[in-house]
N, C-alpha and C positions, 0 to 999 in steps of 0.2 A: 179456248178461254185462257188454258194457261201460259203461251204464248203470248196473248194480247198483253199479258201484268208484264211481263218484261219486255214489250216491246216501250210500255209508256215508261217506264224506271230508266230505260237506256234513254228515251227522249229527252226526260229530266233529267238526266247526269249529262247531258247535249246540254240542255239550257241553261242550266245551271254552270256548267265550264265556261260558255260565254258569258255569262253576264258577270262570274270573276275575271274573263279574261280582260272583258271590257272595261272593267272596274280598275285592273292594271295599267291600262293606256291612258284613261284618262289621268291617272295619279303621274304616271310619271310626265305625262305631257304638264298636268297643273306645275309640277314643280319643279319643272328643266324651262319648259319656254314660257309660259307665265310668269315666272320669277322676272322682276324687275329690277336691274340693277342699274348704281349710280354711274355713268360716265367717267371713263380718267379723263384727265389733263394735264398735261406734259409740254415741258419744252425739250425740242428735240437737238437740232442743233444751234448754238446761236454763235453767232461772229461780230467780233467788235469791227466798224465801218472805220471810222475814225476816231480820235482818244488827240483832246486838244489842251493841255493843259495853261493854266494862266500865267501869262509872264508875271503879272502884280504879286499875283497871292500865290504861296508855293501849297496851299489846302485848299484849293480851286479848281476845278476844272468840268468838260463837256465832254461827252461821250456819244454814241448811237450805236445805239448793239441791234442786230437784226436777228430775231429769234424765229426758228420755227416749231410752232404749236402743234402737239399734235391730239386729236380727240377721241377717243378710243372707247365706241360705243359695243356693248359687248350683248346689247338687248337682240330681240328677234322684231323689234321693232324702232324705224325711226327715232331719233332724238332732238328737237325742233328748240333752240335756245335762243335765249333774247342777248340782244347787246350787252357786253361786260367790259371788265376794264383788266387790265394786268399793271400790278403794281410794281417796281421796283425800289429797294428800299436799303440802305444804308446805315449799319446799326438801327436798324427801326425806326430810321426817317423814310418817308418817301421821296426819292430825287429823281423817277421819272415814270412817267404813266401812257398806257397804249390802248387805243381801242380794238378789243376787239367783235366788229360788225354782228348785228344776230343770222343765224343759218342755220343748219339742219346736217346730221351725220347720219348717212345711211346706218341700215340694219346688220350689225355685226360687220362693222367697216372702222378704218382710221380713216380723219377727216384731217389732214393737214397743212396749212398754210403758213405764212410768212407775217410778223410783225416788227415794226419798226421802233424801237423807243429810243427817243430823245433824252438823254441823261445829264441833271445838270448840280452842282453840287453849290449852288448860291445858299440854300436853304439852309447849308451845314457854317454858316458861318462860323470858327473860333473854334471849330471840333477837333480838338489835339490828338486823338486817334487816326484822324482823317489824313492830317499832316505825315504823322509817322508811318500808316499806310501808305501812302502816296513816296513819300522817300523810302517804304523798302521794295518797293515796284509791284507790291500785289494789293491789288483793292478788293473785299470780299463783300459780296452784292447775296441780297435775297428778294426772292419774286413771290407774290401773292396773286392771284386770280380767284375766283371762283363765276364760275358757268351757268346757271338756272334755266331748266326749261320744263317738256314735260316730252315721258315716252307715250307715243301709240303704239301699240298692238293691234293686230289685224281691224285698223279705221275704228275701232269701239272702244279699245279701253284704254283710257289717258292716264297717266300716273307722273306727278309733278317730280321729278328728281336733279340735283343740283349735283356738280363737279370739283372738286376744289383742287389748286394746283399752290404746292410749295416746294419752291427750287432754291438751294443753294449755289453759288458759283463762286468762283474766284479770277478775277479779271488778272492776268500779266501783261503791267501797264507796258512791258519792255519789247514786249512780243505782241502784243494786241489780239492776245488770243483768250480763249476762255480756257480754262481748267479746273476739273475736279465740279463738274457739274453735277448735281444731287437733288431727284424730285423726289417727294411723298405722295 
């Protein structure tokens, strides 16, 4: 009989280590891979194609910059997004705009591809900063996007989360290159 009372106190100091132990796994599982977080977005590298300035107007001119996007989903699940746009913008005008298609970014992957924007500066008519940019050979551009979708998690749990991408660059009109590229 006194044998049997320590054999069930060891049983229970058994079950009871399991069920904290278990109680450890699931916490750290809820809060490393349940955790849902928001998607970056990034321009990765981008190249000026061609840079055409206007004979008429010397505060004029056409661009096409070819940027690559990059998506960088950090979940343990899918991130499935709908169509958006990427802005380009000129002291806070917009002067050219790019779609980019709705897709999907694998599980703890970068998802990167290629956009084209067509850059036009008609919209800046009579903008005297533009003029003096333009005559000291550096044009300084900023990009707005933002992404919207929703993460799955093991096909059950959906959680709607959004992207947003804000790049600085500085175009050297001389060189037709980008420099001094800066996302948030």
């Amino acid at each position: 009989m006194k044998g049997e009372g320590k054999r069930n106190s060891k049983c229970l100091a058994y079950v009871a280590a399991f069920i904290v132990f278990q109680t450890i796994i699931i916490l750290v599982f809820a809060l490393t891979v349940m955790k849902i977080k928001s998607p970056k977005v990034r321009f990765g590298a981008v190249a000026v194609e061609n840079f055409t300035p206007s004979t008429t107007n010397s505060s004029s001119f056409d661009m096409r910059l070819v940027a690559q996007v990059a998506i960088k989903n950090t979940n343990f699940g899918h991130f499935k997004y709908d169509s958006s746009n990427i802005t380009i913008l000129y002291g806070g005008m917009p002067v050219g705009e790019a779609v980019i298609a709705e897709g999907r970014t694998k599980a703890r992957k970068t998802q990167r591809f290629d956009v084209t924007v067509d850059i036009t500066s008609d919209k800046l008519s009579g903008n005297t900063n533009l003029t003096n940019d333009i005559g000291s050979g550096y044009l300084r551009l900023s990009s707005q996007a933002k992404l919207s979708g929703k993460v799955q998690l093991m096909k059950v749990i959906k959680k709607k989360k959004s992207g947003e991408m804000s790049c600085t660059m500085t175009v050297n009109l001389a060189q037709r290159a980008i420099q001094d590229l800066m996302c948030n």
